[in-house]
Phi, psi and omega in degrees: 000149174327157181280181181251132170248139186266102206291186197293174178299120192266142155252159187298016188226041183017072166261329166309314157107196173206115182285189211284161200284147175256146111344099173236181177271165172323313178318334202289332163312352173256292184316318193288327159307323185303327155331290197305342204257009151306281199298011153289288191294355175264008138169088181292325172317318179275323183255002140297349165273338173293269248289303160353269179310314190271334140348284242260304201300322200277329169296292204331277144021257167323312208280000210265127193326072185111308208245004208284314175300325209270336166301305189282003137334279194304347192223031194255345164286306228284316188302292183349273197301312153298315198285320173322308202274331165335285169305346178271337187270345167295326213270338155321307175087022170287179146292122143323124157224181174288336170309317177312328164287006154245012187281355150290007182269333236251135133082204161263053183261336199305289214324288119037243185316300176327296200297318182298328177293315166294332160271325173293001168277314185300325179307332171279314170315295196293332181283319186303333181286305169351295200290296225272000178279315199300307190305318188318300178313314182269355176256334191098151164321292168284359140285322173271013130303332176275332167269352170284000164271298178335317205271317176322298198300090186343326191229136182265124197242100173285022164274345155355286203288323185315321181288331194252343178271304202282335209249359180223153183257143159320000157272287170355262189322345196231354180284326184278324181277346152310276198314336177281297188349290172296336184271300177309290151316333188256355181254312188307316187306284194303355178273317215277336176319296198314329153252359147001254204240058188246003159282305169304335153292318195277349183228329165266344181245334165103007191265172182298179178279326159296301169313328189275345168310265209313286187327312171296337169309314211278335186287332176284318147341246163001319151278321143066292211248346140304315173316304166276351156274009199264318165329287153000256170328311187320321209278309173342314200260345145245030150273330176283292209298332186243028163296299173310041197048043190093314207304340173318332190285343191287345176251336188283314174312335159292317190274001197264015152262313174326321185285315215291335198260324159301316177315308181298318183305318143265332165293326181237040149085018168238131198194157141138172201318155159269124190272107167292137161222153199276131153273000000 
């Protein structure tokens, strides 16, 4: 395989750029875990300790009065964009330390990653208006008020549901929560291409947050059937990663920026072995 090539040096005013996304087969969707559980294993200690860490800053984070979910929303592309370069210093033959999750706050990457962070919020904002226009339609005002009560309650009371099982016929009622279903689904699919490898565009390649938007978007297309079987694996493996009380994530969390950092390596022209370095 190709040596590893290293693109140019990105600045924070994206000039360098990123070329344009390859075409790969499906298969690469597989390939890229396999990727990923290299690069985990060329220095496991430092990234269960990245995980660590960003868990404990992210509870922190969150617990914070009113504005605590919607921060740690917003600066979870910027830990993203340090988890890039990590991965990019492995691929190097550098050292892994816990510091690479924060070196997107650093120098002129913070603007950037923010701003991607402050669009990827709006982007939730807007799936959440999606989920409650899709229930609106398919339940009516008064099925999506009984389940935003239903959802209200500490102890889930299904006589709730009775006034809404009467006023509809059950097929009716499970054709419509399909539809939301399939309404939702298909807006998360499309948020997450778009963000796929956009922490990685904004920092290794220089580009803006939209164009970094776009690219990953157009790369994901574009890939169509690797993105989804790599989707696939994905979800399996944090179903599995959180039965064991989660702990499974101090390894799967690695590996899905690792896979996230093969993908980009290869889709936009960047390929050969990952170099292990001691952590």
């Amino acid at each position: 395989m190709d040596a590893l090539q290293i693109p140019p040096k990105a600045g924070p005013s994206g000039a360098s750029g990123a070329p344009r996304p390859r075409e790969l087969d499906a298969a690469n969707g597989i390939a890229w875990w396999g990727e990923s559980w290299r690069i985990f294993a060329a220095a496991p200690g430092t990234w269960i300790g990245i995980v660590v860490v960003f868990f404990v800053v992210s509870a922190l984070l969150y617990f914070i009065p009113a504005i605590g979910g919607a921060l740690q929303s917003v600066l979870t592309p910027v830990f993203a964009g340090g988890v890039m370069l990590g991965c990019h210093a492995l691929a190097r033959g550098e050292r892994l330390t816990v510091g690479h999750l924060f070196e997107g706050f650093q120098g002129g990457r913070f603007r950037p990653l923010l701003a991607l962070g402050l669009i990827w919020i709006a982007i939730l904002v807007a799936l959440a208006i999606v989920a409650v226009a899709g229930a609106f339609l398919a339940l009516g005002p008064s099925g999506v008020s009984t389940l935003m009560a239903l959802g209200a309650q500490p102890e889930v009371d299904y006589s709730m549901l009775a006034p809404l099982l009467e006023s509809a016929r059950p097929e009716y009622i499970i054709i419509a929560f399909m539809a939301v279903a399939m309404i939702v689904l298909t807006a998360v699919l499309l948020a997450a291409m778009a963000y796929w490898f956009a922490p990685a565009l904004v920092v290794l390649n220089g580009e803006r947050p939209l164009a970094a938007l776009r690219l990953s978007f157009d790369a994901s297309m574009k890939n169509f059937g690797a993105f989804l079987l790599y989707s696939v694996i994905s979800l399996g493996l944090g179903i599995a990663a959180s039965i064991p009380l989660g702990l499974g994530w101090l390894v799967v969390g690695p590996m899905v920026a690792g896979s996230c950092y093969a993908g980009w390596r290869t889709i936009f022209g960047i390929r050969g072995d990952i170099e292990t370095a001691k952590a």
